[in-house]
C-alpha positions, -999 to +999 in steps of 0.1 A: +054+670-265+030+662-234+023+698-237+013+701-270-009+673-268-026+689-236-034+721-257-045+703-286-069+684-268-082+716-241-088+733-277-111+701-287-126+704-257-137+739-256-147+738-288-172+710-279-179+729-246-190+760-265-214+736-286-228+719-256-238+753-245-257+766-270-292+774-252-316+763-283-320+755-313-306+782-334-276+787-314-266+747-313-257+753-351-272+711-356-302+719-377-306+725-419-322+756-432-353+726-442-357+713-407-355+754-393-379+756-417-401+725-401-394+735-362-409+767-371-441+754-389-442+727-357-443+761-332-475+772-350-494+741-341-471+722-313-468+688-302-485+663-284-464+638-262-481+605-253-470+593-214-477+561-201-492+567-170-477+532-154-441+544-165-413+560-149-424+596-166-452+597-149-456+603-107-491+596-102-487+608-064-472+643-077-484+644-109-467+681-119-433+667-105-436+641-132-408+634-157-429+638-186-434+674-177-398+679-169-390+669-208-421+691-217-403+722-205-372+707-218-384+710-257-402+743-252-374+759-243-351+743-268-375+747-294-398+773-281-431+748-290-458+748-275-462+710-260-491+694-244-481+660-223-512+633-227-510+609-197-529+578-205-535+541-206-504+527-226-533+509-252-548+542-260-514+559-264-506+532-288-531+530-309-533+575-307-500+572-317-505+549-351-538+566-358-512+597-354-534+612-330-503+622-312-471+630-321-447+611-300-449+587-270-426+587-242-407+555-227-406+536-263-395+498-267-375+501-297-384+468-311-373+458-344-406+450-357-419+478-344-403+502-377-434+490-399-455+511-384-437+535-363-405+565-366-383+551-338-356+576-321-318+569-315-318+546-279-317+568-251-307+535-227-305+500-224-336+476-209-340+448-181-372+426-182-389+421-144-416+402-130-432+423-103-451+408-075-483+432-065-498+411-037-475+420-002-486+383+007-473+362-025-434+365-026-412+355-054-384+337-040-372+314-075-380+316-110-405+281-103-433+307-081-444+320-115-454+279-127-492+277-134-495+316-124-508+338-149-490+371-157-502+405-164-483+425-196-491+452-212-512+456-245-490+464-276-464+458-260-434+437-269-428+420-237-449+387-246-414+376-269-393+379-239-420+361-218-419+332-243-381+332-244-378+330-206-405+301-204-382+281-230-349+284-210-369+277-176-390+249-182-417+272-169-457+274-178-474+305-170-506+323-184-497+357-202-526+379-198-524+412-217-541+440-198-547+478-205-533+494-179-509+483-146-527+513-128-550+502-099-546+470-113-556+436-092-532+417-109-511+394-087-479+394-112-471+419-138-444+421-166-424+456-165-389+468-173-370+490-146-385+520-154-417+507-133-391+485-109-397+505-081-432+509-074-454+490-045-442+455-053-424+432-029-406+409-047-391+415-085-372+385-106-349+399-133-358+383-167-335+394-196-320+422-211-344+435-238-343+459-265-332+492-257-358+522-249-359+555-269-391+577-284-418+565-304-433+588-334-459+587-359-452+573-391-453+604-412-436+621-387-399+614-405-388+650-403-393+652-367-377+617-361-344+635-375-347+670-353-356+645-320-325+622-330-301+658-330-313+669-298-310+639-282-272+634-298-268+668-291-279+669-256-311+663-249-297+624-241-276+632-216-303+653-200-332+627-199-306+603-188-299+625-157-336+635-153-341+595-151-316+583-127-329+610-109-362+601-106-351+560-103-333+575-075-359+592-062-384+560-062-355+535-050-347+553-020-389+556-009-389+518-017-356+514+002-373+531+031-403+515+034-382+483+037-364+498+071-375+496+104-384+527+126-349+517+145-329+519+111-348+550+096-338+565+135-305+556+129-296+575+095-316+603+108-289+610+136-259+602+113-248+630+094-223+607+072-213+569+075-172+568+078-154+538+060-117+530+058-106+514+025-074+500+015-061+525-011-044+500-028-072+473-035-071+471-073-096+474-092-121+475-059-109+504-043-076+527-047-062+564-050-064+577-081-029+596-080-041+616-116-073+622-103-065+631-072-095+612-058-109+574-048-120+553-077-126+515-083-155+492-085-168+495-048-159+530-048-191+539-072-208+510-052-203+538-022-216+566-043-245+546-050-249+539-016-250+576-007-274+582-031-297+554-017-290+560+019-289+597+011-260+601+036-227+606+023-200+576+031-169+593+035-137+577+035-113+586+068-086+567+058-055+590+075-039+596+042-039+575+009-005+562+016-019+544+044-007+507+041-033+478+044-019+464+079-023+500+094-057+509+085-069+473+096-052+476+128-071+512+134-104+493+121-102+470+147-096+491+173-129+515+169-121+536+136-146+538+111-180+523+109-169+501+081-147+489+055-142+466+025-127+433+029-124+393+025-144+374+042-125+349+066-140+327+093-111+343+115-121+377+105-159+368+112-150+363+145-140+399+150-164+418+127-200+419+110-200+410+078-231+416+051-242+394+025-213+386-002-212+411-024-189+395-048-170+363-053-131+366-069-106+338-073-072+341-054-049+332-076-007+325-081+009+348-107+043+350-120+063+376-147+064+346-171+098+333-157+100+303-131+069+281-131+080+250-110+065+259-074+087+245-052+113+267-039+097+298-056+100+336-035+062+344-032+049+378-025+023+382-002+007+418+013+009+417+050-021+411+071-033+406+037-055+376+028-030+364+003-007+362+032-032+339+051-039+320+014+000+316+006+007+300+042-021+277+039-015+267+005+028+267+002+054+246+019+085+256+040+102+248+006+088+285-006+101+316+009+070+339+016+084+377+008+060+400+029+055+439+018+040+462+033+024+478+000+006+462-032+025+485-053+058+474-041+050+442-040+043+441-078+072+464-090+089+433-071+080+408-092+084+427-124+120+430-116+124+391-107+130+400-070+104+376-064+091+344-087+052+352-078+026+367-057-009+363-043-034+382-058-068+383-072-080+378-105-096+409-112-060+423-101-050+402-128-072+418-156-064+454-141-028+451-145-037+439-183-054+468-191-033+491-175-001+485-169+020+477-205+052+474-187+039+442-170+036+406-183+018+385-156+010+351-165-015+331-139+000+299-124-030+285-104-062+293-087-059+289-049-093+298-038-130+313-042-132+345-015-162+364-006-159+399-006-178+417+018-186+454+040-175+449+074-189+467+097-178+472+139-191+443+155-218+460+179-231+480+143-260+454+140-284+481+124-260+492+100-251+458+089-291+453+083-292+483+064-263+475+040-279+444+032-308+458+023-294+481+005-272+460-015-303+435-019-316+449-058-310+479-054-275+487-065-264+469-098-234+454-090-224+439-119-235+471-141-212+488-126-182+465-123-185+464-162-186+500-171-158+503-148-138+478-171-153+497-197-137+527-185-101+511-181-102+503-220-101+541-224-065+537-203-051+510-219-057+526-255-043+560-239-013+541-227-009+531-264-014+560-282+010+576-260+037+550-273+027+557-307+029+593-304+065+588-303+064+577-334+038+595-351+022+625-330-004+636-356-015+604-365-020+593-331-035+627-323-062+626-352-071+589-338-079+603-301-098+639-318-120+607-340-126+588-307-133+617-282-153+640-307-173+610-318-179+599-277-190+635-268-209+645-297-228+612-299-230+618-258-231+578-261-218+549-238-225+524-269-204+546-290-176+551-268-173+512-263-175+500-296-146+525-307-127+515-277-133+476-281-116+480-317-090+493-301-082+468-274-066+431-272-073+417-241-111+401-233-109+422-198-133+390-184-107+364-187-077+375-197-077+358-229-068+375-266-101+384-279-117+389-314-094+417-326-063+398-316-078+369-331-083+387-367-045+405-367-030+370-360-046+354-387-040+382-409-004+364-405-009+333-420-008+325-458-037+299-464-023+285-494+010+279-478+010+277-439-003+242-421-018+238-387-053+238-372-080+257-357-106+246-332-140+260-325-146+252-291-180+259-272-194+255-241-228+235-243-257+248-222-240+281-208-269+301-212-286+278-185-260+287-165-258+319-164-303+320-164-301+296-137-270+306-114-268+337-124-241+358-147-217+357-119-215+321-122-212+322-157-185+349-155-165+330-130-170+291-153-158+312-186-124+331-162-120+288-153-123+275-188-097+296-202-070+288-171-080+254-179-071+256-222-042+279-211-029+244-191-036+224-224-024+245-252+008+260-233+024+272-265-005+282-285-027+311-286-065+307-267-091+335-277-124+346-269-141+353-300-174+362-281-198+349-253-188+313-247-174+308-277-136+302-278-111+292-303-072+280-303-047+282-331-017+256-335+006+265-361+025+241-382+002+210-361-008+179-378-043+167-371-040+138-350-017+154-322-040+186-324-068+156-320-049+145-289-045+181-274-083+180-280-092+153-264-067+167-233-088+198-231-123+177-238-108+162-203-097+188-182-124+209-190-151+177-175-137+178-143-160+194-122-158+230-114-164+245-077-181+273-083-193+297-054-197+265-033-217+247-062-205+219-085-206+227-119-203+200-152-191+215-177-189+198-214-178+216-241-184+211-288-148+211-302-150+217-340-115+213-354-103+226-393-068+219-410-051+247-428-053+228-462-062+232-499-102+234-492-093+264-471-087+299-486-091+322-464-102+329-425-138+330-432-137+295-449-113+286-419-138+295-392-167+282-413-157+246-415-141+248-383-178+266-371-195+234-388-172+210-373-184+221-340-222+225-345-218+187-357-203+178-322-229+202-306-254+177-321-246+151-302-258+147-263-226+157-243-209+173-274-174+157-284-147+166-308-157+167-351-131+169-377-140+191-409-138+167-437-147+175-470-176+152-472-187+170-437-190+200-449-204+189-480-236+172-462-239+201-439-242+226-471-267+204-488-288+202-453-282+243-451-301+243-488-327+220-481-333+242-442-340+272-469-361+254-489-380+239-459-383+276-446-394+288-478-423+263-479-435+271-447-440+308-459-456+300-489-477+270-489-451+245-501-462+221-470-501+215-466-525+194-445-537+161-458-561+148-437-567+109-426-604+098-415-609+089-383-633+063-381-660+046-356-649+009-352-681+000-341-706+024-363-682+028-391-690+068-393-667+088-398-664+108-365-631+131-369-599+134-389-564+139-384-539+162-397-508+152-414-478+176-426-471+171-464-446+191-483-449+195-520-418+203-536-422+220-570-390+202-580-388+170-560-421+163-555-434+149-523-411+151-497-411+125-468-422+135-435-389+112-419-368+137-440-387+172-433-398+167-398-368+157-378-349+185-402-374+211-388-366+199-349-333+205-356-336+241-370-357+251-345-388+254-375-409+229-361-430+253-339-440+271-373-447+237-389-472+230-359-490+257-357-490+261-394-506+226-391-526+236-363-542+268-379-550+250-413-570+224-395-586+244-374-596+270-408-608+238-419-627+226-393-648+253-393-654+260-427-666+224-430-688+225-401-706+259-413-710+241-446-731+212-426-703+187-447-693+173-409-714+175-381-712+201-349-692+172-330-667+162-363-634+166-345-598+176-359-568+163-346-528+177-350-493+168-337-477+191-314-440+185-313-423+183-274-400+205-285-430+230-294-441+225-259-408+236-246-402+263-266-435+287-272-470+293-257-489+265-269-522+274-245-518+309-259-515+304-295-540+275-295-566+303-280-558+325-301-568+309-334-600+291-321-608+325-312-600+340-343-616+314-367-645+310-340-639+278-333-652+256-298-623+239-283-647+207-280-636+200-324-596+196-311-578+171-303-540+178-296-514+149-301-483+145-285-462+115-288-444+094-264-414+113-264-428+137-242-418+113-212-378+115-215-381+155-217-391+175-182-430+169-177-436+200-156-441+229-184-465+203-204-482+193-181-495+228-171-498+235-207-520+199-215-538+211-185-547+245-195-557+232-231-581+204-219-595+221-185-601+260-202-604+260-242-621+222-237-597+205-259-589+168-264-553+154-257-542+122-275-508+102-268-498+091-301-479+062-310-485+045-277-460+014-266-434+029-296-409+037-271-409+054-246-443+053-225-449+036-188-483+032-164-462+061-143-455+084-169-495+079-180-507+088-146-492+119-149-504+131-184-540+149-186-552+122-219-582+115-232-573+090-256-544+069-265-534+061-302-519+024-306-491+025-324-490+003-361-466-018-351-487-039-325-509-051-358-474-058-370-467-081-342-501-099-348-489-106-384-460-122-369-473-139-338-510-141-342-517-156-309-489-136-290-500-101-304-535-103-303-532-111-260-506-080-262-536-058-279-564-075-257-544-064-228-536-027-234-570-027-250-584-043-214-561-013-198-573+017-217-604+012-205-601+007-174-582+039-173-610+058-191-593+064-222-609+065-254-585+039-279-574+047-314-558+020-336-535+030-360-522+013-393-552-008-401-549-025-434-577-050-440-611-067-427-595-093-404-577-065-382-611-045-381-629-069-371-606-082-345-601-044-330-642-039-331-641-073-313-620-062-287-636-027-284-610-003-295-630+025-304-621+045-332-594+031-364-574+047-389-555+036-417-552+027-454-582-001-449-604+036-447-583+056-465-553+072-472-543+109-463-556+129-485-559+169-494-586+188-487-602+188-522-601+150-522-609+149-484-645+168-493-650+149-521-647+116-506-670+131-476-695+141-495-703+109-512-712+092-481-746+104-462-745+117-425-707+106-420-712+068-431-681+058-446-690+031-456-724+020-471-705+009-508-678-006-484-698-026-466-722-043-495-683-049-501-675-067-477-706-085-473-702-098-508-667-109-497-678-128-468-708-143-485-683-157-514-657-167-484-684-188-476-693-206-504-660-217-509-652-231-472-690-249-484-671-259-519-646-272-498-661-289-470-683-311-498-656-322-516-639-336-486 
């Protein structure tokens, strides 16, 4: 039978292999008579190819070596066209490309919102954003370097998103400056993906992953879009791929070798290979593949890498691949080799040199799922092992340490119940998972964090400063550990199939033609995976079931019958972590969190349904002991977690759902359970939530009214009304200030307490602001063009904190005086007093760069509401301060008392400099006591009430040169002269 399904797949195989050959594009058999017909017409009149001449296609130093020409002679001779590569600016390739002025453009973001005007190929492979630094004397040493710097990125290009993105999970203010070119530039920092990595720079910080990168083509150019998209499926993907590591390759290693010193450039000169010894039986870091016939594992393609970089192979001299640990290490210390792969021990750093961590793994206890009380348990360990050293330091004389002298013995031990447990690594752990189906480990405890780390012979100092270099940025560590898991999917569903094909050889043998054909046709990675992930059960990470599991267990339960509960449980903040710390550190807190529900919910089922989302299933529970187990995990899961020698705190959203009549199905199970959580996500340190009915109910009706909200912000359901500002001491009006109204076509006007505070919460706010902001500002300057305010007349708008935090504000403020021609001198931004609980450091740059370069004013509103203090004003960048309404409410109430309170901050304003704004004034008595006490400017009902625009103009234009109030005052006057009169009345009658 293994025969037959040998030849069956050799036959695929060659079959594929005699596609893959085909030398162009007649012979590849891919193409339609119609687009034969178009490559033919295309060969009369060729193609022009756009290349960036700041991206990897392009070698400025050897420009006919460059990549771009490479794929030149790549598409003449598939499609025997003439092509003519234009290296330029990537601003003028843009725009030649939309004006169509050239047919395709080389090294292409494949942004969604780039389809409206541009053909976009299939990906060709995935993106990493960078900060580069240009100058040799600035380095970039943390994230914080780039605060108050200002950035150079590309024209067109889509990287000013990511920028934004990055500056909202950081706290971080920067300028973005958008440049034409990176060539020759002066520009201190610059924004690039890895393509342009390698160039002159010194430092690089990673950024994000962004979207992936393909080929751009005119928007007419749909016929060619689908004969670029076959050759690239075809083969031309694989090709560029190669033609691109090469050429990354090509620029690392000059990078890597400028970074050397003559002694270590001497040094690989005169080695004609570097020789490691490697325990063959370090799963998955390094072993012998027995099928293969050759060395495989994780640090294994780090060492290809490295041979690459170095360009010197690294050969391994172990003396056969049998050799056990204890022997090899034994002829390592003694002389053999120049290094090998190891744990890093203070004991062992003694003896050897040891780089720079190049990985971090938990040690942990494992058993075949039978005893679980320690004491008196038979523990395997590997001798001369470091789970030897681990299980004497951490066991009793109560334990029996079993020593072997081979891993695979050692586990083929405990699988028969020779032994209770061993001493092995996590990432053991998840290997054994994937491939080996006869096993059923089950983790017991975690022991201990180890480094993992090269060792080199302890008078190799040059070689141990060259691996760290090496290892440094410029081999992807992680990349690679996760294809390589990637990979081992592809064993653990052959493993299966091969069980299956016991029972059902042709089904199981149409399933693998379906998964291979589609992986080799496609020639796609992405493919491969998400055919392979469909296929698999265990979350390779953590060890937890994931998704798939998930969906076939609950395609068990009967919702109108079973009982029990779900809960939604995520952890709050994680992306922080894993921005701040790094995605080791996140990878290492998610591998804890699930050991840690595993200890809660013994008997239950934990799943990963995707990032740090996890969710737990207890049949046949009621809800208040699944409430206890809750609260259990809520606690285990506080206590702090060690985490590569940093303390971590985590606190986690539990959304829990019963299995009762309200539920139907598993989508109305996880969507309660979903709301449940976001509820406890709500609050500060998250918590547990029930799904009630009248839960869910509220949640639904705030979901409607969030799509209504959105809805008016795209169509002009929510509008300025605008408030006079007014001269206490003139009574002109001198400015006004913007207030956010929505009209509701159904409900009518709609409260700014409801609205506002909804559009914080659904991160719409920022659109609401500058919405706001670019009304006003329309406004401004149609009035002042109009001669209905004067050239000084001054606008002001709120800007939310959590605006601040979250986009440009400097940017997009620039942007629309510039576009509506406005002088920054006719703004004034507000920001309330909230802005002090929140981390100052991002505003304040902004506040800064709105007041010092576009001339704007800054305003703290609603001064003494809350939250404000003589510190936290010493640090803003103000100009004036608003006094909240409710100080004239405590004059109503204490006369005496309130009006010393106002005297005072009045007293203080000014002898701070700050211009003073009173809100909330209501009558004659508080007007004249403000313009008494020299409070500068007044708004309120008194004046007027917020108006729109129509009846803002109209009401403006009635008065002459900005007087408010010439009727007003014969008002007043009239008022005071009858007050009078009768105190005259009065006073003769007594």
């Amino acid at each position: 039978m293994k025969k037959v399904t040998i030849f069956l797949l050799q036959i695929i195989l060659f079959l594929i292999g005699v596609t893959a050959y085909a030398h162009d594009y007649k012979s590849s058999k891919i193409y339609s008579k119609e687009e034969i017909n178009y490559i033919e017409k295309m060969q009369e009149g060729g193609l022009k190819i756009g290349a960036n001449i700041d991206s990897l296609y392009v070698d400025i130093k050897n420009p006919e070596d460059s990549l771009a020409h490479k794929y030149e002679s790549l598409l003449e001779d598939f499609f025997h066209i003439d092509a003519e590569i234009i290296i330029d600016e990537w601003k003028d390739l843009y725009q030649n490309l939309k004006k169509e002025e050239i047919d395709l453009l080389l090294d292409f973001t494949l942004s969604e919102n780039r389809k409206e005007e541009f053909n976009l190929s299939i990906p060709i492979h995935g993106e990493k954003l960078y900060v580069i630094s240009n100058n040799k004397n600035i380095s970039l040493d943390e994230w914080r370097d780039l605060s108050g710097k200002e950035i150079a990125v590309l024209v067109d290009s889509s990287y000013s998103k990511y920028m934004k993105e990055f500056k909202k999970n950081n706290n971080l203010n920067f300028k973005i400056k958008e440049v034409d070119s990176f060539h020759n530039s002066k520009y201190d920092y610059a924004v690039s993906h890895t393509g342009d990595l390698f160039s002159d720079g010194l430092d690089v910080l990673e950024l994000a992953d962004v979207d992936p990168m393909g080929i751009g083509l005119a928007k007419s150019k749909v016929m060619l879009k689908k004969i670029i998209d076959k050759a690239l499926k075809y083969s031309h993907k694989a090709q560029l791929l190669e033609m691109l590591d090469n050429e990354k390759t090509k620029r690392k290693r000059a990078v890597f070798y400028k970074n050397l010193t003559k002694a270590e450039k001497k040094y690989l000169e005169g080695k004609e290979k570097i020789e490691i010894l490697v325990d063959s039986e370090f799963y998955p870091i390094f072993y012998y593949d027995k099928n293969k016939k050759t060395y495989d594992g994780i640090f294994s393609r780090i060492l290809n890498e490295l041979s690459l970089l170095l360009d010197t192979p690294v050969e391994v001299i172990n003396l056969s691949p049998e050799e056990p640990w204890n022997s090899m290490y034994e002829r390592f210390k003694k002389g053999s080799g120049d290094m090998t792969i190891m744990y890093f021990t203070p004991e062992r750093g003694g003896m050897h040199n040891f780089s720079e961590p190049l990985e971090y793994t938990d040690m942990i206890l494992v058993s075949n799922g039978g005893k679980k009380n320690i004491t008196n348990m038979k523990i395997g360990v590997v001798q001369d092992d470091i789970s030897e050293k681990i299980a004497l330091k951490y066991f009793s004389e109560s334990n029996k340490i079993i020593k072997f002298e081979r891993f695979g013995e050692m586990i083929d031990t405990l699988k028969d119940g020779r032994i209770d447990s061993c001493v092995i690594d996590n990432d053991i752990l998840s290997y054994y998972h994937q491939t080996r189906f006869d096993l059923s480990l089950e983790k017991i405890k975690t022991l201990e964090k180890m480094p993992i780390c090269f060792a080199v012979q302890r008078e190799n100092d040059t070689l141990l400063s060259i691996i760290n270099k090496a290892t440094d940025g410029f081999i992807d560590r992680k990349g690679i550990k996760n294809d390589f898991f990637q990979e081992l999917l592809t064993v653990s569903i052959a493993k299966k199939m091969e069980e299956n094909k016991r029972k059902n050889l042709i089904l199981s043998m149409v399933g693998l033609i379906v998964v291979v054909i589609a992986a080799m046709t496609a020639g796609s990675k992405y493919i491969l995976h998400k055919n392979l992930h469909k296929l698999a059960y265990y979350d390779h990470l953590t060890t937890a079931l994931n998704r798939i599991s998930f969906e076939k267990e609950m395609d068990k339960i009967n919702f109108s019958r079973d009982g029990g509960l779900g809960m939604y449980i995520d952890l709050n903040g994680f992306k922080l972590i894993n921005d701040n710390s790094g995605h080791h550190a996140g990878d290492m807190i998610l591998k804890e969190v699930v050991c840690r529900l595993k200890k809660v919910f013994k008997n239950d089922l934990v799943y990963r349904l995707a990032g740090d989302e996890f969710f737990v299933f207890l049949k046949d529970t009621p809800l208040e002991p699944g409430i206890n187990l809750a609260k259990q995990a809520l606690k285990e899961l506080k206590t702090p977690m060690n985490i590569i020698n940093k303390e971590f705190e985590i606190s986690v959203s539990i959304g829990i759902c019963e299995l009762d009549e309200e539920v139907n199905n598993l989508e109305d199970f996880l969507h309660r359970a979903d709301i449940a959580m976001y509820t406890a996500k709500d609050k500060k340190d998250g918590g547990i939530v029930v799904a009630t009915n009248k839960l869910v109910a509220q949640f639904e009706e705030d979901k409607n009214l969030e799509k209504e909200l959105k809805k008016a912000l795209y169509t002009e359901g929510i509008i300025p009304y605008f408030q006079p500002k007014v001269d206490l001491q003139t009574n002109d009006i001198v400015g006004i200030e913007a207030l956010a109204r929505w009209i509701h076509p159904e409900r009518g006007i709609i409260s700014p307490v409801v609205f506002i505070p909804l559009a914080e919460k659904t991160g719409l706010i920022q659109k609401l602001d500058f919405l706001i902001a670019e009304s006003t500002i329309k406004k401004l300057k149609k009035w002042i063009d109009q001669d209905l305010v004067s050239n000084d007349f001054k606008g002001s708008f709120n800007i939310s904190v959590k605006t601040f935090e979250e986009e440009d504000v400097y940017e997009q403020i620039k942007f629309l005086l510039n576009k509506y021609d406005l002088p920054g001198k006719n703004i004034e931004v507000e920001v309330t007093e909230n802005i002090f609980i929140n981390k100052l450091s991002k505003m304040l740059d902004e506040l800064k760069f709105l007041k010092e370069d576009l001339g704007a004013s800054i305003a703290l509103d609603d001064f003494t509401a809350g939250h404000a203090s003589l510190r936290g004003l010493s640090q803003l960048t103000v100009d004036t301060l608003k006094f909240d309404k409710s100080l004239l409410q405590i004059i109503k109430e204490n006369s005496e008392k309130g009006k010393n309170i106002y005297s005072t901050l009045v007293k203080l304003s000014k002898d701070m400099g700050y211009t003073s704004v009173a809100e909330g004034i209501e009558n004659v008595d508080e007007s004249d006591f403000l313009k008494k006490e020299g409070v500068d400017y007044g708004q309120g009902f008194y004046f007027a009430k917020p108006m729109a625009e129509d009846k803002f103009v109209e009401f403006i234009g009635k008065r002459d040169g900005n007087s408010l109030y010439k009727e007003r005052l014969v008002e007043i006057i009239r008022q005071k002269q009858n007050e009078i009169k009768i105190i005259e009345v009065y006073n003769g009658a007594l």
